[in-house]
N, C-alpha and C positions, 0 to 999 in steps of 0.2 A: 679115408685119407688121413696119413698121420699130422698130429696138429702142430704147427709148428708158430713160434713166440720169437719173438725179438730176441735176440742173445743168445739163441739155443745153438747146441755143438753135436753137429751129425757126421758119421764118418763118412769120409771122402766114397762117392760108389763107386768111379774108375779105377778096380783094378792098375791100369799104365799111371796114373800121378800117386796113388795111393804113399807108395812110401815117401814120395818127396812131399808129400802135404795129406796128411793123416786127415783131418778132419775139416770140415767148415765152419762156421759161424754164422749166423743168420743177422744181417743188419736193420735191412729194412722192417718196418713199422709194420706191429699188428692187425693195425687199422688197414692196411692194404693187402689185406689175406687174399681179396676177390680174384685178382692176379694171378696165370699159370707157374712165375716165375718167381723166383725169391732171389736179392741181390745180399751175396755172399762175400766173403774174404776165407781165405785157408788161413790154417793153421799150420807153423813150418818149425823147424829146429829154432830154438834160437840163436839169436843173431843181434849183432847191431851195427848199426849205420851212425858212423858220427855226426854229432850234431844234429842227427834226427832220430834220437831216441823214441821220441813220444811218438813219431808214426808206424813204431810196433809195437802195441803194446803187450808186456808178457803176463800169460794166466797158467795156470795148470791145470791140466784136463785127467781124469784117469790118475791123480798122483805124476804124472810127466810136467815137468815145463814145455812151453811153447811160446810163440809171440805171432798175433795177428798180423799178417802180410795186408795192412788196409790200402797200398799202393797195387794191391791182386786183386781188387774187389772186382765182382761181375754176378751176371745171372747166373742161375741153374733151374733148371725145370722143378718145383717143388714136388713133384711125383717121386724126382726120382731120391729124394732126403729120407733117409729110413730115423726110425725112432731116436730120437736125443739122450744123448750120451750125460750130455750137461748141457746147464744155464750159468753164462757170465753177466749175470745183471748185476751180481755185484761189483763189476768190475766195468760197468756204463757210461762212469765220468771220464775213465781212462778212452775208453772205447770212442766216444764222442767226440773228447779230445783229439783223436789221430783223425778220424774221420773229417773234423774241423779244421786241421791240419791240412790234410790231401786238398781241399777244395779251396779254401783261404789264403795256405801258408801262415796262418797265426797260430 
């Protein structure tokens, strides 16, 4: 099974979404590996939504920009996550933030 870490960036495996959302992001917490499921956000062109910047937040993957869709967030079967492309941990407080955002509205 490949290992998958909070923040890591796996490509999209559906062939049909693939080019509207290249890659995922893994959010959920290491500590909850035991789980068949990993709860994700894609990754999409970017974009922005006014006044709600901070709930995409934008990273570069591969030298590309992007911006985490964290209002898309959902499961995926973690079987089906092939090896990580990247890690956004540097970019966690941003990440956190949106997420904080989606649930709070702060």
């Amino acid at each position: 099974m490949v290992s998958l870490r909070q923040f890591d960036v796996f490509p999209n495996p559906s062939p049909r979404t693939r080019a509207e959302h290249p890659y995922f992001v893994v959010l959920q917490s290491d500590r909850l590996e035991r789980f068949a499921t990993r709860i994700v956000a894609p990754l999409i062109a970017p974009t922005k939504i006014q006044f709600l910047e901070h709930l995409l937040p934008e990273v570069v993957v591969e030298g590309e920009p992007y911006v985490i869709a964290i209002p898309d967030l959902g499961p995926i079967p973690a079987k089906m996550l092939q090896p990580a492309v990247a890690n956004l941990e540097a970019e966690r407080y941003c990440i956190l933030g949106a997420i904080d955002m989606l649930f709070t509205g702060a």
